[in-house]
C-alpha positions as CSV (number, residue, x, y, z in Angstrom):
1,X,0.0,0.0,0.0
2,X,2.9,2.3,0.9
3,X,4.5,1.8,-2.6
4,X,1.5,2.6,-4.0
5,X,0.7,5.9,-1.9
6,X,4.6,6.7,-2.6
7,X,4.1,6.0,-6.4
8,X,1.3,8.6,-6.8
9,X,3.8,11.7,-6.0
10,X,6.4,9.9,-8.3
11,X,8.6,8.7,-5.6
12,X,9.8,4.4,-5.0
13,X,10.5,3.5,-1.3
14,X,13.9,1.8,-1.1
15,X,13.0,-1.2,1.3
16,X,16.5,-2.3,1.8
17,X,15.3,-5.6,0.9
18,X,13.2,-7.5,-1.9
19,X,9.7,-6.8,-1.1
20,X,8.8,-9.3,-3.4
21,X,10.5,-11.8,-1.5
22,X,8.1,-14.1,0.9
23,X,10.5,-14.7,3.4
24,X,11.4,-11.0,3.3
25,X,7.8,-10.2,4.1
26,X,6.9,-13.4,6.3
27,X,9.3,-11.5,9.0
28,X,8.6,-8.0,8.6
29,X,7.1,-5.6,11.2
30,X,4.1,-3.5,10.3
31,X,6.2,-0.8,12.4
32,X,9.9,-1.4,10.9
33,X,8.3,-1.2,7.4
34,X,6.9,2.4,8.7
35,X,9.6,3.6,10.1
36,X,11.7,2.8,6.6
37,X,8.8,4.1,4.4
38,X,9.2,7.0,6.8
39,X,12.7,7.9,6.3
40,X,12.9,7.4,2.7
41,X,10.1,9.3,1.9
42,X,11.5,12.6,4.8
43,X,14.6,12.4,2.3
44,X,12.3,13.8,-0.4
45,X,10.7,16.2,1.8
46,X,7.1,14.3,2.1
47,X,6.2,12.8,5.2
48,X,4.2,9.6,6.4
49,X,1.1,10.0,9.1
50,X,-0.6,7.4,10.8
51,X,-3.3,7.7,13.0
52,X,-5.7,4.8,14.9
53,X,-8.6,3.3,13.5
54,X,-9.6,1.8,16.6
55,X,-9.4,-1.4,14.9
56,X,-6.9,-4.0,14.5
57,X,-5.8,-2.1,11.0
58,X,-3.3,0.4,10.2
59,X,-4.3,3.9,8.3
60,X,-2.3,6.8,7.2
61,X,-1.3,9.2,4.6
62,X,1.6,11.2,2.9
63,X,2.1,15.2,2.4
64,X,4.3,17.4,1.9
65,X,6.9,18.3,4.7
66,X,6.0,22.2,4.4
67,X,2.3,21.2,5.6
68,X,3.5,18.9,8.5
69,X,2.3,22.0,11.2
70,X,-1.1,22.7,9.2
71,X,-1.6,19.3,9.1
72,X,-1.4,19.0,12.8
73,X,-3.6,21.2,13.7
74,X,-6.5,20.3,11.0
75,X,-6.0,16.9,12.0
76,X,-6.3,18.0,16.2
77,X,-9.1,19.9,15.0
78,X,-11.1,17.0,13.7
79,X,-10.3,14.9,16.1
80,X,-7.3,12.8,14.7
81,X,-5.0,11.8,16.6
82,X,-1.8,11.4,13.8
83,X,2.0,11.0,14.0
84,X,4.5,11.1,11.9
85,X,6.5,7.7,11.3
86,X,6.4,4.9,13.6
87,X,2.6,3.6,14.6
């Protein structure tokens, strides 16, 4: 989902690894994979947001860096409780 969400502003996540790979992604952590998608996506100035669904999912989105403050406080105003990066 990441790659695809990353793809849309014309940018690839470097995984470090071959996503493809089922071992690769028998062993990966939901969080790890964040934090990477995270990082690599900070180095083109966007950044990754998560918030809680409540359930037993994960949600988020990406925007630009320069909105990171508005987006903070649309988001407080609505009543989402985001972060950046790690879930």
């Amino acid at each position: 989902m990441l790659d695809e969400l990353a793809a849309r502003f014309g940018l690839r996540i470097d995984w470090g690894d071959d996503v493809d790979d089922d071992d690769f992604l028998e062993h990966a952590e939901v969080p790890a994979l964040v934090n990477v998608a995270f990082d690599r996506l900070r180095e083109h100035h966007y950044t990754l947001w998560t918030y809680e669904t409540g359930e037993h999912a994960q949600a988020g989105f990406i925007t630009r860096q320069r909105d990171d403050e508005a987006l903070r406080m649309v988001a407080g105003a609505l009543g989402f409780h985001v972060r950046t990066g790690a879930l």
